[in-house]
N, C-alpha and C positions, 0 to 999 in steps of 0.2 A: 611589541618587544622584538629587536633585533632578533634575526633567524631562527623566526615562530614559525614555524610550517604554517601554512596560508590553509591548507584543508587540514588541521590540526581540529578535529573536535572538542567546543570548551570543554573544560575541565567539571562538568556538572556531577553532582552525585547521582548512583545509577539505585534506582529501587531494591526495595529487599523482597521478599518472597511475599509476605506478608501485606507487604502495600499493593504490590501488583495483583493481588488475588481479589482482595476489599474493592478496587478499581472493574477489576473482569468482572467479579458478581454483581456491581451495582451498575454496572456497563450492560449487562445481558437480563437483568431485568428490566430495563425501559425498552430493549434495541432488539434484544434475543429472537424474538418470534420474526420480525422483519429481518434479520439474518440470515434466518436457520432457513426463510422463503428464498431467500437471493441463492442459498447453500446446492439449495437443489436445480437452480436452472443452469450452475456453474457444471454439474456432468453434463448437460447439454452441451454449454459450449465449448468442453473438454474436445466433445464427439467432432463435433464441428470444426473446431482446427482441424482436426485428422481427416475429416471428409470434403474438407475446407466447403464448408456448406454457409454460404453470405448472409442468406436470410435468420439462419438461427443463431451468428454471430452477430448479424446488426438487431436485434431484439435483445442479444446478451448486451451489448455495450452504449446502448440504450437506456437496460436497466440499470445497467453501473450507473450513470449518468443523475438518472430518477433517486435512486440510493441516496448518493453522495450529494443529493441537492445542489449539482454542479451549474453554475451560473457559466454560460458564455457558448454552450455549446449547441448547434445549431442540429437542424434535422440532414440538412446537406452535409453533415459531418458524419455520420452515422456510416456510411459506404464509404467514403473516405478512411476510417479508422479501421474500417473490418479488412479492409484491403492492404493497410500499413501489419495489421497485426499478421494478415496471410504472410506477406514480406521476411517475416522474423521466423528463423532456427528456432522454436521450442520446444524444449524435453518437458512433457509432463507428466512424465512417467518415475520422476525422482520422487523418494518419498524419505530421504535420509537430509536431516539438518547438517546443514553445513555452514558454518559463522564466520568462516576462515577472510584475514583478509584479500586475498586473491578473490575471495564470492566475494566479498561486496565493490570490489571492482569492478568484478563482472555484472552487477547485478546495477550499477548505478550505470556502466554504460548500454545495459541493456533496456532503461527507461529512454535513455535519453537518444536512443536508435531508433525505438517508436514514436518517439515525437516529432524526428526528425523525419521518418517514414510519412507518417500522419499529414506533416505540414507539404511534402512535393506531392501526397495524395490529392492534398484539395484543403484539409483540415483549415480553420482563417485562422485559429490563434495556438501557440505553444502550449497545449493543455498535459503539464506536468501532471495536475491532480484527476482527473478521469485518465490518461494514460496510466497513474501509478495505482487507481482504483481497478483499473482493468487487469492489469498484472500479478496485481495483489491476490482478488480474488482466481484467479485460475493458478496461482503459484502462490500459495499462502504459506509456505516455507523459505517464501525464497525473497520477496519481496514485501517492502513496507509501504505504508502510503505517504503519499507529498501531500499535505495537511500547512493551512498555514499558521492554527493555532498550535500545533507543533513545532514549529519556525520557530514561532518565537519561546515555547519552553524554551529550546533547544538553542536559542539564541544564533540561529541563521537567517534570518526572516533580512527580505532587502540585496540578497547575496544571489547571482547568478541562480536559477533553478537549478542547475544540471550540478552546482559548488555545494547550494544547501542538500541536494538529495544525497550526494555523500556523504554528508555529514551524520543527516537521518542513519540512512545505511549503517555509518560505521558505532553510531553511538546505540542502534538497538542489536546490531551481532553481539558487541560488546557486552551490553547486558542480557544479551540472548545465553551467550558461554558465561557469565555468572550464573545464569539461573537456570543451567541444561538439568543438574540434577534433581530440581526440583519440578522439572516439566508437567507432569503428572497434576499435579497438585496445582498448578497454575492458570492451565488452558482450559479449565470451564467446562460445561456440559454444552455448549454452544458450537457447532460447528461454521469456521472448520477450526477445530481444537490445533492447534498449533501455536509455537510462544510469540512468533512473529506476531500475528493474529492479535494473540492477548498483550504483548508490549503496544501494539497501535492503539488498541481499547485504555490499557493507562496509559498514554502519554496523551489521548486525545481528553480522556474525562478531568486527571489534574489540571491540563494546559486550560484550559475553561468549558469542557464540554458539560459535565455535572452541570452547568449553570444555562443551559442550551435549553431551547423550547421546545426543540424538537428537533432541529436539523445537525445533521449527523456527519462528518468531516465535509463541511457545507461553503466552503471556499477555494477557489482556483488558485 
């Protein structure tokens, strides 16, 4: 369409409270217990920015990796990554949701500042989805994950990584500030309870994860 904005997020319907809860409960009983383990080494590597401590960051981002059944990422990438994330300004000390569009500008080009970090570290490929599994979990307010069965709910899928991760960005803020006042009631007994968190659990179980063996935002 003549002057469509080009990062225009389609026009998809965004979930009701309802749906999105049915998705986090049926998401956290196959997943929950393998979360709630990853939940806890994520203070670790909290500590670890701050002590900027190598070894207990390339163990964290490692296990991001293990997680997310990330295909393509190498053992020589591991030091590579920890040293892109030393690289990056992080406040992890926010703990106030913020949906606004200015944060998801900020927050799409802060993926895409580690990946760019990552790759003059050493990294050998653009890894959007273990960069945005790393981000995610140590800033689960603030960040979504780059999923390709997301893509294509979301109908970005084939579009620039750094074009589709805005898009993610802006279409889960968007239904993050629809669904602020039922937060409570949404984000699950699973940590880390956050709506971010629970919108990646439904957008990953609808888009075809419910129908998954096993592997868990399992594509680069």
């Amino acid at each position: 369409m003549a002057g469509r904005n080009r990062s225009q997020v389609p026009m998809l319907e965004y979930p009701s409270k309802q749906t999105v809860i049915v998705a986090v409960k049926a998401y956290n009983q196959r997943y929950g217990r393998e979360d709630e383990a990853l939940w806890h080494q994520v203070h670790v590597a909290r500590d670890a920015v701050i002590s900027r401590n190598q070894d207990a960051l390339g163990s964290f981002v490692w296990r991001i990796k293990v997680w997310g059944r990330i295909q393509g990422v190498r053992h020589t990438d591991r030091p590579a990554m920890v040293r892109a994330l030393l690289s990056l300004d992080m406040d992890l000390d926010s703990e106030e949701d913020v949906f606004s569009k200015e944060e998801a500008e900020t927050v799409a080009k802060r993926l895409a500042d580690l990946v760019t970090a990552s790759r003059a570290e050493g990294v050998k490929a653009r890894h959007f989805s273990w960069s945005s599994k790393i981000l995610h979990w140590l800033q689960p307010r603030r960040f979504p994950i780059y999923d390709r069965l997301v893509r294509v709910h979301l109908a970005c899928d084939g579009k620039d990584p750094s074009e589709s991760y805005r898009r993610i960005v802006s279409w889960q803020f968007e239904a993050a500030r629809r669904l602020l006042q039922d937060r409570d009631a949404i984000v699950g007994d699973v940590h880390p309870r956050t709506l971010l968190r629970a919108l990646d659990k439904y957008l990953w179980w609808v888009a075809g994860g419910a129908e998954s063996k096993g592997a868990v935002f399992n594509t680069i």
